[in-house]
C-alpha positions as CSV (number, residue, x, y, z in Angstrom):
1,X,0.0,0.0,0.0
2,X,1.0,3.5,-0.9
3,X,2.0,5.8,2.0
4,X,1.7,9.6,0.4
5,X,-1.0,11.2,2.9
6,X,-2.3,11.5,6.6
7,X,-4.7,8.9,5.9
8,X,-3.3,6.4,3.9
9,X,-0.8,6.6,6.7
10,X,-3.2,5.9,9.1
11,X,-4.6,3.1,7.1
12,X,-1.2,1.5,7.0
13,X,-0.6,1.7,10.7
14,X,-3.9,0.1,11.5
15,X,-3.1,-3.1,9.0
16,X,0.1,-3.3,10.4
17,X,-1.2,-4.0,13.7
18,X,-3.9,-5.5,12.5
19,X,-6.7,-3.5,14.6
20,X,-9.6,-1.7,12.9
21,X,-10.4,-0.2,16.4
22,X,-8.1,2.6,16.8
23,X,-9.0,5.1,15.2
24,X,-9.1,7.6,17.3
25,X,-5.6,6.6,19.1
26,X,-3.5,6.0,15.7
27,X,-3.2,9.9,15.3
28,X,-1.8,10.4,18.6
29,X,0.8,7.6,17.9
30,X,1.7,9.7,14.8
31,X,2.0,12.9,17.0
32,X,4.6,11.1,18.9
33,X,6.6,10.3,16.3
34,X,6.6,13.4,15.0
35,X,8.0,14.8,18.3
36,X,10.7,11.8,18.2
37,X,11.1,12.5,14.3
38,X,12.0,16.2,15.2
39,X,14.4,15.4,18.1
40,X,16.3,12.7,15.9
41,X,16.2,14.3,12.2
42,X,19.0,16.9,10.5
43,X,18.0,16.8,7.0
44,X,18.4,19.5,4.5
45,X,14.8,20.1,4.0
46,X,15.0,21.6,7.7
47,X,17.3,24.2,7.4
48,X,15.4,27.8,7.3
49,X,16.4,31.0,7.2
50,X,15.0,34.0,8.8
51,X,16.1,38.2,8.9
52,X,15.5,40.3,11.8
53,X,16.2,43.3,13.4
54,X,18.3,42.7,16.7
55,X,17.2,46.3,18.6
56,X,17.2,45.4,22.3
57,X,18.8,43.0,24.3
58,X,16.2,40.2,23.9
59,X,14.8,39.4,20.5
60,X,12.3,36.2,19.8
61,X,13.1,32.7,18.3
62,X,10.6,31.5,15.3
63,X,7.8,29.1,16.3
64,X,9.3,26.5,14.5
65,X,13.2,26.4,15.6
66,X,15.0,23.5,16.7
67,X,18.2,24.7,16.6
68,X,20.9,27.3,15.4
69,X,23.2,27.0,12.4
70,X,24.2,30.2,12.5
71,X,23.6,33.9,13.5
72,X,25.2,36.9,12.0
73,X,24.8,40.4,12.0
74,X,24.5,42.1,8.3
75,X,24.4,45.6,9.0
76,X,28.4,47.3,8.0
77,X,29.3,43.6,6.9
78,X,29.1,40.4,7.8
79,X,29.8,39.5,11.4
80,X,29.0,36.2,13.4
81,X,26.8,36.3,17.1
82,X,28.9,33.5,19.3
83,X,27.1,31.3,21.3
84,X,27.6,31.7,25.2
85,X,26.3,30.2,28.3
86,X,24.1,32.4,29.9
87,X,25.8,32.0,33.3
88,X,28.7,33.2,30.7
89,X,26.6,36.0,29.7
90,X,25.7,36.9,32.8
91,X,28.9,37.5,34.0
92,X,30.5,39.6,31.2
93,X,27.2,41.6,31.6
94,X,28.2,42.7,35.4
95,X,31.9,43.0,34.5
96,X,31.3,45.4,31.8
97,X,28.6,46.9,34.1
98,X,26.0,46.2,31.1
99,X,27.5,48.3,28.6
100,X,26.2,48.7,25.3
101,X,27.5,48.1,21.6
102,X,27.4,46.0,18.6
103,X,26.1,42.4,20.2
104,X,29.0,40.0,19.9
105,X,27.3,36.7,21.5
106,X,23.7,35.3,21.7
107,X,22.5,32.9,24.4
108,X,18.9,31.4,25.3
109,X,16.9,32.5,27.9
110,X,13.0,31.0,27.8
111,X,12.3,31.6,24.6
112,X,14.2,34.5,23.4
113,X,17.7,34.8,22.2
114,X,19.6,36.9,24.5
115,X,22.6,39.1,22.3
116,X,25.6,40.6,24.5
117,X,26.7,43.4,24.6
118,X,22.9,45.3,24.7
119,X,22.7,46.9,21.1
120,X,23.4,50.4,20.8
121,X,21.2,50.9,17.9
122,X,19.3,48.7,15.1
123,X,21.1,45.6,13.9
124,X,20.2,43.8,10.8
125,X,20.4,40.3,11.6
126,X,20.0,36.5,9.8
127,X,19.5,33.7,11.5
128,X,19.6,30.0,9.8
129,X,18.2,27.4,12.0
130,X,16.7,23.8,11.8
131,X,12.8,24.0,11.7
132,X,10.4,21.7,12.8
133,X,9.1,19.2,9.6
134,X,5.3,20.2,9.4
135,X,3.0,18.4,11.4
136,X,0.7,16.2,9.7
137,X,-3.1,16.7,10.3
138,X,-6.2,16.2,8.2
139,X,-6.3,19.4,7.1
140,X,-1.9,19.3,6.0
141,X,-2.0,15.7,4.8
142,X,1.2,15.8,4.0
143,X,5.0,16.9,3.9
144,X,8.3,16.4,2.5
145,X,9.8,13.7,4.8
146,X,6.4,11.5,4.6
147,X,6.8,12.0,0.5
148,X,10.2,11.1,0.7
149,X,10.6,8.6,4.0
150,X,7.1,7.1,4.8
151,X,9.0,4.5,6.7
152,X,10.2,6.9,9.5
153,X,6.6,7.4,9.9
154,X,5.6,4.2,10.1
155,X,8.2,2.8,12.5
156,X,8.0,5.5,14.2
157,X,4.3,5.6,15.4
158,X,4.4,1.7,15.4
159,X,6.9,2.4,18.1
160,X,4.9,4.9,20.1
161,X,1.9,2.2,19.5
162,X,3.4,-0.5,21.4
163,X,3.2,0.8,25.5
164,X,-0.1,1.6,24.6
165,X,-1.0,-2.1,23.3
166,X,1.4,-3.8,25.8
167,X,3.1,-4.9,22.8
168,X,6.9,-5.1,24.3
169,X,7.9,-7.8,22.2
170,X,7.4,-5.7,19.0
171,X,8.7,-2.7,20.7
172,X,12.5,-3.7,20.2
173,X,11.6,-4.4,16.1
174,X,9.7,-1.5,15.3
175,X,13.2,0.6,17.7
176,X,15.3,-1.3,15.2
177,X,13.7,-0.3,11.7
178,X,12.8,3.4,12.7
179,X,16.3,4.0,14.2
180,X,17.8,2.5,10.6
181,X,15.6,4.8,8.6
182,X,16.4,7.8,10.8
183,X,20.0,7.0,10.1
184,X,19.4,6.4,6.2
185,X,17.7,9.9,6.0
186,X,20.4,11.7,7.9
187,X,23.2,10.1,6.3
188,X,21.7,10.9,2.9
189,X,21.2,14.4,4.1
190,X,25.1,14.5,4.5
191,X,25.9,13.2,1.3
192,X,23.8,15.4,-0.8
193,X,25.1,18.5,0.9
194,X,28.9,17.2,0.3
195,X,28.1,16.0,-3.0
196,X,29.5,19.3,-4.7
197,X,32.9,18.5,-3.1
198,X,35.8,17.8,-5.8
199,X,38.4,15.2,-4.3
200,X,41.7,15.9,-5.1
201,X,44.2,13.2,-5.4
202,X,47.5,14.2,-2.7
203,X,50.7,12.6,-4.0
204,X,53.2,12.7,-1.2
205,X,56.9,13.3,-2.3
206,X,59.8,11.0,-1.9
C-alpha cells in the first residue's frame, strides 16, 4: 500500500497492527513520532532561514526552531553572534557593568535569544536554524519527509503504538527499523550537501 498522505498513513498503521479499532488513538501515535522524528532528524529540508532586526537586548526565536546553524549580523558587513552560556553572559554583563555596543554573543533565555553586549542601535540580523518538519493533520495531509521517507513514519508511530498495546515484544523491532531509517535519511542528508565536493588526489613526495 501506498504511504503519500495522513490517511493512507493511518490506514497502514492500523493493517500493520492488524486492529480496525483505533482510530481515534493511531493519530496520537503519529504525533509522537513526530516529536521523536524532530528530536532525531537533521536533514536538509529543515534548514530555514529567517532576517531580523536585533534592537534590544532580547529578540524572539521562530515558532518552529529547533536549533541554530548560524547567526550573523549584516548591518556594516558580515559579522557572526557566538554562542555563550548564559551564566557566561551573565557575568560579562556585570563585569562590563551592562555596557552597550554592537552584540557580539547570543545565548537562550525561555524563549528569546539573549545578544551581548545590549545593542546600541538597530542591527540587521539573519538567522539560519533547523525547523520543525510540518506536522501532519487532516487538514496538511502531507510533507516532505512522509513523501520522501514514509518509513520513519511508520516505525516511528508503530513504536509509540506499542506501550499503549502492551506490545513489548514488538517494541524492540519497530526501535530497530525506525532508528535505521532515521540513520538512512540523515546520512543521505550529508551526502547530498557534500556532494558538490571535488576530491583531489595528494601525492606525497619522496
Amino acid at each position: 500500500m501506498a504511504i503519500s498522505t495522513y490517511s493512507e498513513l493511518k490506514a497502514s498503521i492500523a493493517n500493520f497492527l492488524n486492529r480496525d479499532d483505533l482510530t481515534a488513538t493511531i493519530p496520537d501515535f503519529i504525533s509522537l513520532a513526530e516529536s521523536s522524528i524532530n528530536n532525531e532528524i537533521r536533514h536538509w529540508r529543515m534548514e530555514t532561514r529567517a532576517e531580523t532586526t536585533i534592537d534590544s537586548q532580547f529578540t524572539g526565536i521562530p515558532n518552529d526552531w529547533l536549533s541554530t546553524i548560524r547567526f550573523h549580523l549584516t548591518t556594516s558587513g558580515t559579522s557572526s553572534l557566538n554562542f555563550m552560556s548564559l551564566a557566561a553572559m551573565q557575568n560579562a554583563r556585570a563585569a562590563r557593568n551592562n555596557s552597550t555596543g554592537t552584540p557580539t554573543n547570543y545565548s537562550l533565555n525561555s524563549s528569546q535569544f539573549e545578544v551581548f553586549p545590549t545593542p546600541d542601535g538597530a542591527y540587521s540580523a539573519i538567522l539560519m536554524y533547523y525547523a520543525n518538519i510540518p506536522t501532519l493533520s487532516d487538514s496538511a495531509t502531507t510533507n516532505w519527509l512522509l513523501s520522501n521517507y514514509p518509513d520513519i513514519y511508520l516505525y516511528g508511530a508503530l513504536l509509540h503504538s506499542a506501550p499503549y498495546l502492551k506490545e513489548d515484544a514488538r517494541a524492540s523491532t519497530w526501535a530497530a527499523l525506525y532508528s535505521a531509517a532515521v540513520a538512512r535519511v540523515n546520512t543521505a542528508s550529508s551526502r547530498s550537501t557534500a556532494s558538490g565536493s571535488g576530491l583531489r588526489l595528494k601525492i606525497g613526495s619522496y
